[in-house]
mmCIF file of the N, C-alpha and C atoms, coordinates in Angstrom:
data_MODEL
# 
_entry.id   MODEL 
# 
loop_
_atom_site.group_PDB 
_atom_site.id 
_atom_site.type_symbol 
_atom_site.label_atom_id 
_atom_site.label_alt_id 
_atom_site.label_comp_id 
_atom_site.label_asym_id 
_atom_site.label_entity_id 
_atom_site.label_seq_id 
_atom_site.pdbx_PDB_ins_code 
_atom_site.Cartn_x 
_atom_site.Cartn_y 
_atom_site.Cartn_z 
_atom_site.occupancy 
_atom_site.B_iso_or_equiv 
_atom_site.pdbx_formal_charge 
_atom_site.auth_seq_id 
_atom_site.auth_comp_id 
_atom_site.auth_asym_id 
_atom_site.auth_atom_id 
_atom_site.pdbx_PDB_model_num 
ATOM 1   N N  . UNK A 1 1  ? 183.605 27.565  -71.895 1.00 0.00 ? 1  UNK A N  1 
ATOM 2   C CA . UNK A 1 1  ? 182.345 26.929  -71.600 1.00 0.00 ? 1  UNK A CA 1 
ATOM 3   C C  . UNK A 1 1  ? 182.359 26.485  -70.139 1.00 0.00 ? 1  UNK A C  1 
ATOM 4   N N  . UNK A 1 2  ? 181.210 27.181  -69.304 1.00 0.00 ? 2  UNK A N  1 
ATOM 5   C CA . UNK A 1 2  ? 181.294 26.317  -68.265 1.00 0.00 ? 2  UNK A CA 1 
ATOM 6   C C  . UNK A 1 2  ? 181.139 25.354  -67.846 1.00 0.00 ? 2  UNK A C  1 
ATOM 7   N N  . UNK A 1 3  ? 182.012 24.736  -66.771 1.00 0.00 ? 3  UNK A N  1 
ATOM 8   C CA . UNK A 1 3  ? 181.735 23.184  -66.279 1.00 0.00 ? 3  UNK A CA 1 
ATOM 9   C C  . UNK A 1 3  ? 182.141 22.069  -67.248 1.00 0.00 ? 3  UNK A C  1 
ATOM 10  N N  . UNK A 1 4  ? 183.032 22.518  -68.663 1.00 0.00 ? 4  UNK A N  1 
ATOM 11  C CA . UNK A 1 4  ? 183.494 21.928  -68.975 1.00 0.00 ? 4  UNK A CA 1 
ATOM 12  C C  . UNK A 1 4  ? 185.172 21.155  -69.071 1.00 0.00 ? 4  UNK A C  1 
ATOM 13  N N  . UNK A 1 5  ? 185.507 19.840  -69.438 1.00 0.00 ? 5  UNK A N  1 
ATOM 14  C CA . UNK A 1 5  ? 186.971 20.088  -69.025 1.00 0.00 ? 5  UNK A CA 1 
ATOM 15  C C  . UNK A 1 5  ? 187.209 18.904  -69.913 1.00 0.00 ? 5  UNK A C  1 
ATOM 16  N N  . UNK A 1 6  ? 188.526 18.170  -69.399 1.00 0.00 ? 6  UNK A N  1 
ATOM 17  C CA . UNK A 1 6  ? 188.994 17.196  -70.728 1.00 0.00 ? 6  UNK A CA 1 
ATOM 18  C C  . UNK A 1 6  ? 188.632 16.212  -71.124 1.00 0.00 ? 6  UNK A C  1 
ATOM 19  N N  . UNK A 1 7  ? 187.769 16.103  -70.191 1.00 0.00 ? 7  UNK A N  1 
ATOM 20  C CA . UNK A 1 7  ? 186.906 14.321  -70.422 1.00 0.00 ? 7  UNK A CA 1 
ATOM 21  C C  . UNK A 1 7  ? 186.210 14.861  -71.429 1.00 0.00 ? 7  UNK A C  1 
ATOM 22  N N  . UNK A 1 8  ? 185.517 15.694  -72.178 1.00 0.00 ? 8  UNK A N  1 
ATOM 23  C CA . UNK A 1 8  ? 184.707 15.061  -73.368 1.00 0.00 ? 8  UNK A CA 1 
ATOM 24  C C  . UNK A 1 8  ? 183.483 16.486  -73.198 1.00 0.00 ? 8  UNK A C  1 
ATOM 25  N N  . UNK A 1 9  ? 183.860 17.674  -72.113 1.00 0.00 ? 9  UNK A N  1 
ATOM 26  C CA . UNK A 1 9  ? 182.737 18.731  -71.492 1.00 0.00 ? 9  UNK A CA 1 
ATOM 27  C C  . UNK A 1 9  ? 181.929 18.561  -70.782 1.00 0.00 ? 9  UNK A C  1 
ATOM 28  N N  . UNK A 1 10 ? 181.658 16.958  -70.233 1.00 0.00 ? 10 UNK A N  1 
ATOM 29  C CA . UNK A 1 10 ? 180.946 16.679  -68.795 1.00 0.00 ? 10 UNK A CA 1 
ATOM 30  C C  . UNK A 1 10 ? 181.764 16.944  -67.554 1.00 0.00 ? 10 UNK A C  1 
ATOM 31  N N  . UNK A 1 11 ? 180.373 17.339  -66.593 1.00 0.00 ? 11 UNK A N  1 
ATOM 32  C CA . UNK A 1 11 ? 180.847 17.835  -65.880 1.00 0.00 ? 11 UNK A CA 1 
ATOM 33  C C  . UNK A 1 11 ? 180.899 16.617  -64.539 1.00 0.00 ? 11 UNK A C  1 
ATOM 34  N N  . UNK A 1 12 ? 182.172 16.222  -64.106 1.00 0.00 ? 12 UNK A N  1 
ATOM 35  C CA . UNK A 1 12 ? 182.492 15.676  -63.637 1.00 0.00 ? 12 UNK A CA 1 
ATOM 36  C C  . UNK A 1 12 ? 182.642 15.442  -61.819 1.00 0.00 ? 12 UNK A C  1 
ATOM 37  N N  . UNK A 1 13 ? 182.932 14.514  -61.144 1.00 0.00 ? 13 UNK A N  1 
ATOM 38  C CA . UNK A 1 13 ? 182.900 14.674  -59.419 1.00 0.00 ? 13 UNK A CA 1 
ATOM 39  C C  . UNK A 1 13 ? 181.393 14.908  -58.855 1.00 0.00 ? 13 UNK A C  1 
ATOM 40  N N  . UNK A 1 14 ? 181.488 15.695  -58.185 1.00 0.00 ? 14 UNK A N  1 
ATOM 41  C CA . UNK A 1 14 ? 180.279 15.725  -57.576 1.00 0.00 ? 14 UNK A CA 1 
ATOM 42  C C  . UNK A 1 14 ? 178.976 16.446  -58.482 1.00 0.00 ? 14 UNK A C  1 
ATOM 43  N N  . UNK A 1 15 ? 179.157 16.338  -59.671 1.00 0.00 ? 15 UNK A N  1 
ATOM 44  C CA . UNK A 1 15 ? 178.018 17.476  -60.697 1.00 0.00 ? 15 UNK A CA 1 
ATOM 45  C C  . UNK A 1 15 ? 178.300 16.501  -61.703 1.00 0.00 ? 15 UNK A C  1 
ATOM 46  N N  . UNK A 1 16 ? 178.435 14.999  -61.359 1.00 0.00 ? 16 UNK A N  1 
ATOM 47  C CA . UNK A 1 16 ? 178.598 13.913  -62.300 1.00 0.00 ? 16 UNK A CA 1 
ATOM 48  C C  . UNK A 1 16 ? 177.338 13.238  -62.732 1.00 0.00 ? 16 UNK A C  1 
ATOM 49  N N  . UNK A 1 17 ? 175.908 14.009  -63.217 1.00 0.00 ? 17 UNK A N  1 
ATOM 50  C CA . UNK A 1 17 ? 174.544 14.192  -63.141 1.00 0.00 ? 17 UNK A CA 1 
ATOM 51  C C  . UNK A 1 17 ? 174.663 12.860  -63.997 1.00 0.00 ? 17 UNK A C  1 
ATOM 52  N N  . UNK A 1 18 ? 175.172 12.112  -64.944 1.00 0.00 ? 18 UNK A N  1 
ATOM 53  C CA . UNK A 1 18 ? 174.916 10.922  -65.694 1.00 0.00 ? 18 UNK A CA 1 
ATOM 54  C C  . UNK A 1 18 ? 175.208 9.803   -65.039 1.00 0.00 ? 18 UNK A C  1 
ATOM 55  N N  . UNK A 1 19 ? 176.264 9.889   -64.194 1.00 0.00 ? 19 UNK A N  1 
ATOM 56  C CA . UNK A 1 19 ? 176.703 8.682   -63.015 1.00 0.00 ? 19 UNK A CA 1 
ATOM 57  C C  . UNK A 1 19 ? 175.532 8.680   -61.901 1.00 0.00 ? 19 UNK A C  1 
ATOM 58  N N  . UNK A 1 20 ? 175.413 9.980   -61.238 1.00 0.00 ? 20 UNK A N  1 
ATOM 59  C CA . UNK A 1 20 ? 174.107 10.165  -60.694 1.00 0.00 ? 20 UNK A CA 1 
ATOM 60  C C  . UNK A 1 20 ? 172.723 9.604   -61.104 1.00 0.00 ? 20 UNK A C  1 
ATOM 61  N N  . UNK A 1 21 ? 171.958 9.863   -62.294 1.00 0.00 ? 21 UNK A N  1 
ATOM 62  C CA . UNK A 1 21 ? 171.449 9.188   -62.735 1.00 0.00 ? 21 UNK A CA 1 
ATOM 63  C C  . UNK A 1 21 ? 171.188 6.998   -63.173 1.00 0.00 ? 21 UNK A C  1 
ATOM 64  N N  . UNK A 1 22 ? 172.671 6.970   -63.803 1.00 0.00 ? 22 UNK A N  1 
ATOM 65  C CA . UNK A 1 22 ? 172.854 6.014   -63.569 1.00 0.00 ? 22 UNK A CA 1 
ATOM 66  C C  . UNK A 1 22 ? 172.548 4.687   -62.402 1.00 0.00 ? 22 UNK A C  1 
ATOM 67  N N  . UNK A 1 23 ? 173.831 5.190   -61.563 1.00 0.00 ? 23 UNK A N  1 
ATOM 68  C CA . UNK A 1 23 ? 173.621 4.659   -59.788 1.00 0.00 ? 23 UNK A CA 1 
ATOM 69  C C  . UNK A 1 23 ? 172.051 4.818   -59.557 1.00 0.00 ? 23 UNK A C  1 
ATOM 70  N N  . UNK A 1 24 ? 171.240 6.007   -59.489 1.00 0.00 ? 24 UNK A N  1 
ATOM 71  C CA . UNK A 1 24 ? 169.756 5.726   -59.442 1.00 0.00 ? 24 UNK A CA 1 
ATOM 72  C C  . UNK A 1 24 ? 168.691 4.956   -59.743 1.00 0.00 ? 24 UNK A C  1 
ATOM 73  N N  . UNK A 1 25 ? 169.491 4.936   -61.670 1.00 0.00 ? 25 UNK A N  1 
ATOM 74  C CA . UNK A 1 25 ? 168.104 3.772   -62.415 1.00 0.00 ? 25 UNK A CA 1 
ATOM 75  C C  . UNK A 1 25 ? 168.715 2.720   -61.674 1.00 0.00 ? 25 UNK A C  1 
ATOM 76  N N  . UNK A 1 26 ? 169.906 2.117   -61.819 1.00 0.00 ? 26 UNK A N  1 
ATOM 77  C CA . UNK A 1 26 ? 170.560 0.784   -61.057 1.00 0.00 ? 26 UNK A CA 1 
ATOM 78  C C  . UNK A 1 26 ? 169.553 0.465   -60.201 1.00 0.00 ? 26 UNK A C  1 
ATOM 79  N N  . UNK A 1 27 ? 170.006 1.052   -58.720 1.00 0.00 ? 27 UNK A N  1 
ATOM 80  C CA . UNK A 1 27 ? 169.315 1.050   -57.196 1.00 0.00 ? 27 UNK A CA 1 
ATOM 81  C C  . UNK A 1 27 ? 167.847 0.787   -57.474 1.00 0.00 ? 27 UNK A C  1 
ATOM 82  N N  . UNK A 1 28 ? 167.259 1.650   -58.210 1.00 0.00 ? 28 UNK A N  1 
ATOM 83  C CA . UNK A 1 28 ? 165.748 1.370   -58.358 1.00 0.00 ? 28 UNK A CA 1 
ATOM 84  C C  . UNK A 1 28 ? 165.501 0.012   -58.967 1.00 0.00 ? 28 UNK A C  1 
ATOM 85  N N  . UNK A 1 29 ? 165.938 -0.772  -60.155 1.00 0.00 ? 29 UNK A N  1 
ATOM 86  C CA . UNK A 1 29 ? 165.885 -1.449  -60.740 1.00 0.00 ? 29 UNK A CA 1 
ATOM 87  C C  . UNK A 1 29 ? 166.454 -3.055  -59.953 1.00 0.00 ? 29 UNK A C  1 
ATOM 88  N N  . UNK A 1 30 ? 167.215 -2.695  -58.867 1.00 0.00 ? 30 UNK A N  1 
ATOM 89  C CA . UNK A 1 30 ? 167.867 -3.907  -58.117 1.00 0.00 ? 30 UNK A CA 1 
ATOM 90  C C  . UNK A 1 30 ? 166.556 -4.145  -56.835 1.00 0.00 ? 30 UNK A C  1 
ATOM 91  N N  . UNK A 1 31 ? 165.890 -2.964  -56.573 1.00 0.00 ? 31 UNK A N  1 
ATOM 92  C CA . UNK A 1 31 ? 164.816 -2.669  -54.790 1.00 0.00 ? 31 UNK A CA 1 
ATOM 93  C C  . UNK A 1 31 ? 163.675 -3.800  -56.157 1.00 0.00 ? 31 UNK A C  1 
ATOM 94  N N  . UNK A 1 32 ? 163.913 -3.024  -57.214 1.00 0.00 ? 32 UNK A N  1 
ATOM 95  C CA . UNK A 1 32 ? 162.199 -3.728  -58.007 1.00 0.00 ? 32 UNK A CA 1 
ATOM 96  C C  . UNK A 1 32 ? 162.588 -5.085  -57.879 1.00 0.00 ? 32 UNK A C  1 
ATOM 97  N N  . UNK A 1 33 ? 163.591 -5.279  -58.622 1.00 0.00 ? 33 UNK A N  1 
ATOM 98  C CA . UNK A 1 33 ? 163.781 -6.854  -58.715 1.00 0.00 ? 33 UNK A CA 1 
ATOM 99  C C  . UNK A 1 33 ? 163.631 -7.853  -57.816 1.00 0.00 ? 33 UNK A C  1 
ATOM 100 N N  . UNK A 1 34 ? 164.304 -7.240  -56.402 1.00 0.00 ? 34 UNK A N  1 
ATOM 101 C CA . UNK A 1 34 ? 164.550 -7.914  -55.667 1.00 0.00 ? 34 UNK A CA 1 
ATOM 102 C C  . UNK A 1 34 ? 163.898 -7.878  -53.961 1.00 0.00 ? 34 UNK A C  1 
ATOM 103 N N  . UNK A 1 35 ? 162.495 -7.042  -54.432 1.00 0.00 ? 35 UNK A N  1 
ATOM 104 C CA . UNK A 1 35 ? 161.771 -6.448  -53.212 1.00 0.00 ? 35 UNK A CA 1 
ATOM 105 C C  . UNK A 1 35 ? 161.818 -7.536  -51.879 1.00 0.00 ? 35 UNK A C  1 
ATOM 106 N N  . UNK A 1 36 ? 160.879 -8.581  -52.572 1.00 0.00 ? 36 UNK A N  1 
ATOM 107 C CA . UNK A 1 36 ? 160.729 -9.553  -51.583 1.00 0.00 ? 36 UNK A CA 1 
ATOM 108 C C  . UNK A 1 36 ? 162.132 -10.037 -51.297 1.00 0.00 ? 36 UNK A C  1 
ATOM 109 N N  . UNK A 1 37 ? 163.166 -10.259 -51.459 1.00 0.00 ? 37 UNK A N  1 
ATOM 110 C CA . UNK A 1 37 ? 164.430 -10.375 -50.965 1.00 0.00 ? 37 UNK A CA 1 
ATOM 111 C C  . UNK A 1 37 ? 165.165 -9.992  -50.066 1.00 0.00 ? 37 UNK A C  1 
ATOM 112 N N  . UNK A 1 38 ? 164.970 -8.245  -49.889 1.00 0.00 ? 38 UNK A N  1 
ATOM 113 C CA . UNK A 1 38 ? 165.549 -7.206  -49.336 1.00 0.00 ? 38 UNK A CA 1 
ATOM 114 C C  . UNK A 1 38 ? 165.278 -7.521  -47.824 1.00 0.00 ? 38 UNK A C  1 
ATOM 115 N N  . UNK A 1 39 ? 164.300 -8.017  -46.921 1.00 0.00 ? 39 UNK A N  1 
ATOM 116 C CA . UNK A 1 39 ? 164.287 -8.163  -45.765 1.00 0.00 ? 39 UNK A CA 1 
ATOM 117 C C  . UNK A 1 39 ? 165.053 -9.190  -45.409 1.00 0.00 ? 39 UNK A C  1 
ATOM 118 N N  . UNK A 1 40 ? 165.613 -10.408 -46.078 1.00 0.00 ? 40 UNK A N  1 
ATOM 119 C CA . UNK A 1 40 ? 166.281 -11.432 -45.817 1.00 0.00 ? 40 UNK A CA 1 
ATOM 120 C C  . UNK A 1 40 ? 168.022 -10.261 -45.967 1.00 0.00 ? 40 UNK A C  1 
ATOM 121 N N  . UNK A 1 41 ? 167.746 -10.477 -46.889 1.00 0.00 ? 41 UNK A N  1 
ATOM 122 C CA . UNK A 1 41 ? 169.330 -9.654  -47.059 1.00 0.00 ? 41 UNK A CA 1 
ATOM 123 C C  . UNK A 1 41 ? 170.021 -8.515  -45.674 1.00 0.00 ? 41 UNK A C  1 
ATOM 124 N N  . UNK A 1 42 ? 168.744 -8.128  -44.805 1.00 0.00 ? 42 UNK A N  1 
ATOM 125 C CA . UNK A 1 42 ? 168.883 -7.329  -43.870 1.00 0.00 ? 42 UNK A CA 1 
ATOM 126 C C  . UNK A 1 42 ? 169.110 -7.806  -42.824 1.00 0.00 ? 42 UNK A C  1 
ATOM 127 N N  . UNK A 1 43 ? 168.628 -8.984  -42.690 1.00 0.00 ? 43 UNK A N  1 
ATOM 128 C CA . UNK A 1 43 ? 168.488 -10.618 -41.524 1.00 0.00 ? 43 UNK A CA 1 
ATOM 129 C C  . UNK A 1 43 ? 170.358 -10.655 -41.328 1.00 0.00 ? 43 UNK A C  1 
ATOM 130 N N  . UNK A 1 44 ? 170.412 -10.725 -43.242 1.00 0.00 ? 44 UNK A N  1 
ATOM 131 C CA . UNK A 1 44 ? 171.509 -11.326 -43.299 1.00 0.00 ? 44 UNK A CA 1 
ATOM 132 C C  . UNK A 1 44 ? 172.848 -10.831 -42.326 1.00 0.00 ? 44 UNK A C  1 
ATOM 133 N N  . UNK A 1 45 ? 172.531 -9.543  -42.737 1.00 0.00 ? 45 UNK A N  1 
ATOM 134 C CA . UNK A 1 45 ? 173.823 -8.768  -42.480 1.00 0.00 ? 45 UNK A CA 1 
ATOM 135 C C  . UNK A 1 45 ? 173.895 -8.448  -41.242 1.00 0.00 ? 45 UNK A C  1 
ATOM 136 N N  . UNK A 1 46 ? 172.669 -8.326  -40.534 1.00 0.00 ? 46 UNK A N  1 
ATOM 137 C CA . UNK A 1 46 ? 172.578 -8.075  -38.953 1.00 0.00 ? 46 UNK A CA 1 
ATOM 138 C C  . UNK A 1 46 ? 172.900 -9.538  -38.505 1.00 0.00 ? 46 UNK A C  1 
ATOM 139 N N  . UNK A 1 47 ? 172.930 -10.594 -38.684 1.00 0.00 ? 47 UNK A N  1 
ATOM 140 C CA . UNK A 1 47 ? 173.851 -11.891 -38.249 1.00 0.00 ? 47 UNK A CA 1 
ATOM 141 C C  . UNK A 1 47 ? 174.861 -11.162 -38.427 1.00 0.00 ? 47 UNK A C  1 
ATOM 142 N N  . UNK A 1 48 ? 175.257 -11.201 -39.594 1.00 0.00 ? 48 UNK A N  1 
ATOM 143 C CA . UNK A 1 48 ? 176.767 -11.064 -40.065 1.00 0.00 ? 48 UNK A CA 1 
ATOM 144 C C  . UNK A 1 48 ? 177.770 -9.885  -38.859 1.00 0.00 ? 48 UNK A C  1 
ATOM 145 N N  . UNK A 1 49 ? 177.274 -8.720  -38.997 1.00 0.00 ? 49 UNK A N  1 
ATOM 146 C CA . UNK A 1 49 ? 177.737 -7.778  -37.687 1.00 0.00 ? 49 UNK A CA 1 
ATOM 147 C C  . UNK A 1 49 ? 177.803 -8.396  -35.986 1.00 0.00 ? 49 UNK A C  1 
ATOM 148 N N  . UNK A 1 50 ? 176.584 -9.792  -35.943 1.00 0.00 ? 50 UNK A N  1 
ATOM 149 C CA . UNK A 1 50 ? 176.847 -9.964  -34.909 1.00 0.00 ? 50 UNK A CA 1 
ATOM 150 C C  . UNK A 1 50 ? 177.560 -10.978 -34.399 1.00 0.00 ? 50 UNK A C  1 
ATOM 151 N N  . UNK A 1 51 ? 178.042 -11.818 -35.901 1.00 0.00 ? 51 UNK A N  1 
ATOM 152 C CA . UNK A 1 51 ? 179.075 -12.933 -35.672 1.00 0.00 ? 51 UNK A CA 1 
ATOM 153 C C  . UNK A 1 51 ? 180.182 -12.730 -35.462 1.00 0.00 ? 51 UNK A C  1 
ATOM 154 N N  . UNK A 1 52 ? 181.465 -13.712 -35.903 1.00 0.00 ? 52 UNK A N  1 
ATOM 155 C CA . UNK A 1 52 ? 182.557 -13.529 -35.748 1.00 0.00 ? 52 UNK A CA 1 
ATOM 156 C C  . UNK A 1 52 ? 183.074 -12.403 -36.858 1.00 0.00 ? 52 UNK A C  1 
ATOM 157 N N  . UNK A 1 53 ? 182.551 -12.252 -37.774 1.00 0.00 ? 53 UNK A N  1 
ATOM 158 C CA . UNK A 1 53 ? 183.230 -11.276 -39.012 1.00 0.00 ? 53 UNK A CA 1 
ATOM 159 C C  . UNK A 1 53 ? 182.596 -10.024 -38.532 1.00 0.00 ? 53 UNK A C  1 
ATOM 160 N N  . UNK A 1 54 ? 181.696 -9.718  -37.491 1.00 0.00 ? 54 UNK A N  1 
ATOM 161 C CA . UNK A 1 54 ? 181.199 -8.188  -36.826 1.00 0.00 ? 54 UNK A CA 1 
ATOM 162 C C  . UNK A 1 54 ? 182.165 -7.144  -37.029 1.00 0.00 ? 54 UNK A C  1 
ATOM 163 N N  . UNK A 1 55 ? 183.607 -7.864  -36.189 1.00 0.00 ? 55 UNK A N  1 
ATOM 164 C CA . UNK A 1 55 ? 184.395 -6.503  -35.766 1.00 0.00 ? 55 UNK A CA 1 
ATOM 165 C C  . UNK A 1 55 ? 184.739 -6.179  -37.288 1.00 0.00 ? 55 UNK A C  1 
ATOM 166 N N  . UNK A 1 56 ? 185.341 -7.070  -38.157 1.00 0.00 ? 56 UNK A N  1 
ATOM 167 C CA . UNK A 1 56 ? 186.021 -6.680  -39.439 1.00 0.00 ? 56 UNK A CA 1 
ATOM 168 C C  . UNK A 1 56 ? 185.260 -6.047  -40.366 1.00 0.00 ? 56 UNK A C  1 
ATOM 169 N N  . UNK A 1 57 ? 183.487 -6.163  -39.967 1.00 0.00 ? 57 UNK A N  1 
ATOM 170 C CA . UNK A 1 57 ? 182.849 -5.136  -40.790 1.00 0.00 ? 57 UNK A CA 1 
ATOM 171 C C  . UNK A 1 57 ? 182.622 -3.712  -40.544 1.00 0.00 ? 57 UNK A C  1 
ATOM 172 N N  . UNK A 1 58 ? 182.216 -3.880  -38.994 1.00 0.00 ? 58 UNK A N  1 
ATOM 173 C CA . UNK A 1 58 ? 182.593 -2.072  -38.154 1.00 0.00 ? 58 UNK A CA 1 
ATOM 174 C C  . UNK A 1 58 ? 183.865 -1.816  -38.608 1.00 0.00 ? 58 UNK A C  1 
ATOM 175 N N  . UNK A 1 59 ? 184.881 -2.277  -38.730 1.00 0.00 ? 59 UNK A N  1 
ATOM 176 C CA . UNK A 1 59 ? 186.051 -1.744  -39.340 1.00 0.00 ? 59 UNK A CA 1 
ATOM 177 C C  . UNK A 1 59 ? 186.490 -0.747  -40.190 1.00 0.00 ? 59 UNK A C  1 
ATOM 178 N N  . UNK A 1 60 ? 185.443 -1.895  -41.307 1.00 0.00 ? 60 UNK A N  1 
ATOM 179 C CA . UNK A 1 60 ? 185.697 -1.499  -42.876 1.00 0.00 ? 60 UNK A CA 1 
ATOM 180 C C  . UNK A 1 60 ? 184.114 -0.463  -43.124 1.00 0.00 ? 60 UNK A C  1 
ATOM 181 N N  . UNK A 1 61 ? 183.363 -0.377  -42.381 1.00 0.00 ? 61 UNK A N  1 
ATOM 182 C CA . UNK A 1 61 ? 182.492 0.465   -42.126 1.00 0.00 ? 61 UNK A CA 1 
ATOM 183 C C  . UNK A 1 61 ? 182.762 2.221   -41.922 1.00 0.00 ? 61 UNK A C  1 
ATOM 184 N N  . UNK A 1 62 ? 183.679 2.387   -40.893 1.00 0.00 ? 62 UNK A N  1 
ATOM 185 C CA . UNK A 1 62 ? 184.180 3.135   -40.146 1.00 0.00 ? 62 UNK A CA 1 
ATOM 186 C C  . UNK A 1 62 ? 185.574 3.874   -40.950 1.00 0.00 ? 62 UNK A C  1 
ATOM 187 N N  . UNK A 1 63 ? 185.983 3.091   -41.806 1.00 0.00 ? 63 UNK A N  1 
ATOM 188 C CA . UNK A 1 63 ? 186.894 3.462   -42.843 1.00 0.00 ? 63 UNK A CA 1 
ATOM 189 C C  . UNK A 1 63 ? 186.152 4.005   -44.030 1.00 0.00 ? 63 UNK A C  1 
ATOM 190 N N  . UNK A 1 64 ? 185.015 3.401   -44.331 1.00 0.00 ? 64 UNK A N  1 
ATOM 191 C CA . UNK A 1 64 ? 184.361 4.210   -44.901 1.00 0.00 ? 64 UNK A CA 1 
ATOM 192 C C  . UNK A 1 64 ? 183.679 5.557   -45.215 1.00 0.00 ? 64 UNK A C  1 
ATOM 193 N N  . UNK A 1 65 ? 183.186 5.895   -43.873 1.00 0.00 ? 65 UNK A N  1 
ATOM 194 C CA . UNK A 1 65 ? 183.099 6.828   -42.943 1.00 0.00 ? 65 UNK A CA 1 
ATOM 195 C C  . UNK A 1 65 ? 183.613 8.019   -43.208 1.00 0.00 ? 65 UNK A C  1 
ATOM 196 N N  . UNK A 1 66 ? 185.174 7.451   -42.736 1.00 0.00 ? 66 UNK A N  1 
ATOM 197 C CA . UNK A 1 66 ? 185.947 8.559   -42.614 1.00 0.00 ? 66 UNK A CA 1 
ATOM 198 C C  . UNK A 1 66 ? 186.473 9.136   -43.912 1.00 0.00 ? 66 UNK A C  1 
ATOM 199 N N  . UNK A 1 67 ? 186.219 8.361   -45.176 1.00 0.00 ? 67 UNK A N  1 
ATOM 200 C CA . UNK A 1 67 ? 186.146 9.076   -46.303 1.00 0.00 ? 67 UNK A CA 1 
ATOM 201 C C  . UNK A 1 67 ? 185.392 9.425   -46.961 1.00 0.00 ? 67 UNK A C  1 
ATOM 202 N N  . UNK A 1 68 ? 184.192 9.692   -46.283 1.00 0.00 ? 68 UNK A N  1 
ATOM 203 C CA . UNK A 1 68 ? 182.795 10.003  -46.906 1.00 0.00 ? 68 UNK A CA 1 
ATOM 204 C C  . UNK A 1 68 ? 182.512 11.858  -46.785 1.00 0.00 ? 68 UNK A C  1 
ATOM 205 N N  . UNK A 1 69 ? 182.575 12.879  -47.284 1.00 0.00 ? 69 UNK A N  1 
ATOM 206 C CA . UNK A 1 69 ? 182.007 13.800  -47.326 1.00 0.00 ? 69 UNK A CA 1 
ATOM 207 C C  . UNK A 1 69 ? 180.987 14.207  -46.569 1.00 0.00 ? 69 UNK A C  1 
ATOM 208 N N  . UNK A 1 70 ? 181.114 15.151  -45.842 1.00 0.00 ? 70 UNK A N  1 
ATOM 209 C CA . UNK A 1 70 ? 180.197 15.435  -44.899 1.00 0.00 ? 70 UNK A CA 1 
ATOM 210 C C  . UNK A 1 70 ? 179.448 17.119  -44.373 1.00 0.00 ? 70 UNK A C  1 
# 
């Protein structure tokens, strides 16, 4: 069977269409909740990059990055 394997015949990693899904309803369901919020939260973090904890977030940013698929 294709695309199947030991987890259970889902197809897993990047063709992980139920995690995919998932992470989606999430995201949508956190922007609804929390619409009017989301511009503060953006305030937030652009302080945050430009305070003292800046460099340690470009950091951990940039580490991110570099394990991200491209």
């Amino acid at each position: 069977m294709a695309g199947a394997n030991k987890s259970g015949g889902k197809v897993q990693g990047e063709g992980d269409y139920e995690g995919a899904r998932d992470y989606d309803a999430r995201a949508e369901g956190f922007v609804k909740k929390n619409k009017s919020k989301i511009p503060t939260y953006a305030k937030n973090a652009e302080k945050a990059l430009e305070g003292p904890e800046g460099a340690e977030l470009r950091k951990a940013e940039e580490k991110g990055k570099s394990k991200a698929r491209r």
